[in-house]
N, C-alpha and C positions, 0 to 999 in steps of 0.2 A: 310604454307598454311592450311587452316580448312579446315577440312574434309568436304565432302560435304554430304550430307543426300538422303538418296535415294530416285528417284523424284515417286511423287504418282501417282496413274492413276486415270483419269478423270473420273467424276461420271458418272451411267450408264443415268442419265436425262441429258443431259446438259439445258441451260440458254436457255432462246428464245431469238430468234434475236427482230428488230425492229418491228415487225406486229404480233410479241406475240406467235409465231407457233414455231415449235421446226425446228431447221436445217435438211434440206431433208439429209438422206441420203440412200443408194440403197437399204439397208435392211428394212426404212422408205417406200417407193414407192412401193416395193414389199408387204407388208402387208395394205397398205395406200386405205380404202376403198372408194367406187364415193360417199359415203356423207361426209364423211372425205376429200374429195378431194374436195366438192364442198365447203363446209363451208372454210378452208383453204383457196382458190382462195377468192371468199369472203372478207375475214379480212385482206387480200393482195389490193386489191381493196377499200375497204373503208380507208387503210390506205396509198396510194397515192393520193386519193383524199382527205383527209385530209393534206397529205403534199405541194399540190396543194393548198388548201384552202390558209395555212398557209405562201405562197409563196407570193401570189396574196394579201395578206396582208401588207406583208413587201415590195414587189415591183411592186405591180399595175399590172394587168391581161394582158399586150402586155410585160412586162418586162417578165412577169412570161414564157408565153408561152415561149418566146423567151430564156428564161435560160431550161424550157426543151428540148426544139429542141435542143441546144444546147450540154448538156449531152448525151441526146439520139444518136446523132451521130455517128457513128463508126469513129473510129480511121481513120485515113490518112495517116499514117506512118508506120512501121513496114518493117519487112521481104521480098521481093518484091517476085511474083510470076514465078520470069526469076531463082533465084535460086533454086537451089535444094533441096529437102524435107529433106534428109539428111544429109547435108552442113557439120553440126558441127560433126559428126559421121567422116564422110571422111575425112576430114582436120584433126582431132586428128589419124585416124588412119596412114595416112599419112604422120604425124610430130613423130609418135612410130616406124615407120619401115620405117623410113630415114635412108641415112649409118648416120654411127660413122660420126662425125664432118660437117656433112652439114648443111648449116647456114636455119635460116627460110627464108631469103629471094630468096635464091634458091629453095624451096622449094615448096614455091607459083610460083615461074618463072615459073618452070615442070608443075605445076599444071593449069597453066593458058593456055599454049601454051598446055594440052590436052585438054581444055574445056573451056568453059565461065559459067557454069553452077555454079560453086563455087566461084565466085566473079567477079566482073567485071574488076578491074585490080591486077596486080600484090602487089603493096600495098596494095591495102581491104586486099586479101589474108591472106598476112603476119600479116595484126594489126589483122585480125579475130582468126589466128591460135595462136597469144600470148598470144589475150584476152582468147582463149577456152583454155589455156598449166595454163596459171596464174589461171581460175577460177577453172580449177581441183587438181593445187595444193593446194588451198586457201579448198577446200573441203574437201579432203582427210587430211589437216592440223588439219581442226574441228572435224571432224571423229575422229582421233588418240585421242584427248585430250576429246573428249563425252564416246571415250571407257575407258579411264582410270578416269575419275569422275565415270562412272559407276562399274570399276572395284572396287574403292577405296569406293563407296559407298556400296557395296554390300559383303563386305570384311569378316564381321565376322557373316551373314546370312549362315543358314545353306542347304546345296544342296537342291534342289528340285528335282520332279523326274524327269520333263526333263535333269538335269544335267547328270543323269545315258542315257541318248540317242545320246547324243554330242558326245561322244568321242566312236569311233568303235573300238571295242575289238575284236579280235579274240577269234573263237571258242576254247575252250578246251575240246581234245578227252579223 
C-alpha cells in the first residue's frame, strides 16, 4: 500500500459559491455588516433572476414558472410526524442492551407492543434497527481505517505541543 500523504487544510478564503459571495458561515454572520448584508442579498437576487432569465429561454415562461414551483416544493416524504424525535437513538440503545442471544425481531416485538411511537409495525421496526446496527458499523469501520491513514500519514512528524496534553501524566512529588 502507498503511504498516504498527510491531508492539508483548507485555505483560510475558500471559493465562492454560485452568486460570487463567500459561503456563510456563523463566524461570517457574526461579523457580516447590514451593507455587507444588503449588497450580498442583492447579488443572490440578481443571480436568480438571471437564472430565471436563462430558464424562460430554454423552456418558454409557463414551462419555466412551472419547473420553479416545481423545485420550490417541499418534500412529501420523509420521516412522518407520529414517530418519535428520537426513534434512532432508542431503537440502537435498545438493540445494545438486549440479553445475550435475542433475535432483532423480538426485539421490535417488546418494542411495538410498548409503543407505537417507534414504528408502526413490528417489521419497520426490525428493517429500521438493521439498517441503524449496519449504518453504525459501516461508520465506525471508516473511522478505524481514517485513523490509521492519519496515523500512517503523520508518522515520522515530529510531536506538537498539543501532543504533550493528550496523554495525563501524573503529578511528580
Amino acid at each position: 500500500m502507498k503511504m498516504p500523504t498527510r491531508p492539508w487544510y483548507p485555505p483560510v478564503n475558500s471559493k465562492p459559491d454560485i452568486f460570487g459571495c463567500p459561503y456563510m458561515t456563523l463566524m461570517h454572520r457574526a461579523i457580516e455588516s447590514e451593507a455587507d448584508r444588503t449588497k450580498r442579498v442583492s447579488k443572490v437576487e440578481a443571480g436568480v433572476k438571471a437564472a430565471f432569465k436563462a430558464t424562460i429561454h430554454h423552456l418558454g415562461e409557463d414551462e419555466a414558472r412551472a419547473l420553479f414551483t416545481k423545485v420550490l416544493r417541499r418534500p412529501k416524504r420523509g420521516q412522518g410526524k407520529a414517530l418519535a424525535e428520537d426513534r434512532d437513538a432508542r431503537l440502537l440503545r435498545a438493540f445494545d442492551t438486549a440479553a445475550k442471544g435475542e433475535s432483532i425481531a423480538s426485539i421490535a416485538r417488546r418494542l411495538r407492543a410498548d409503543s407505537t411511537e417507534l414504528g408502526n409495525t413490528p417489521g419497520a421496526i426490525a428493517a429500521q434497527i438493521r439498517k441503524l446496527v449496519s449504518d453504525r458499523t459501516e461508520r465506525n469501520y471508516r473511522a478505524r481505517i481514517e485513523a490509521r491513514r492519519w496515523r500512517m500519514a503523520t508518522r515520522n512528524e515530529p510531536p506538537t505541543l498539543a501532543a504533550g496534553f493528550s496523554a495525563v501524566r501524573p503529578r511528580e512529588k
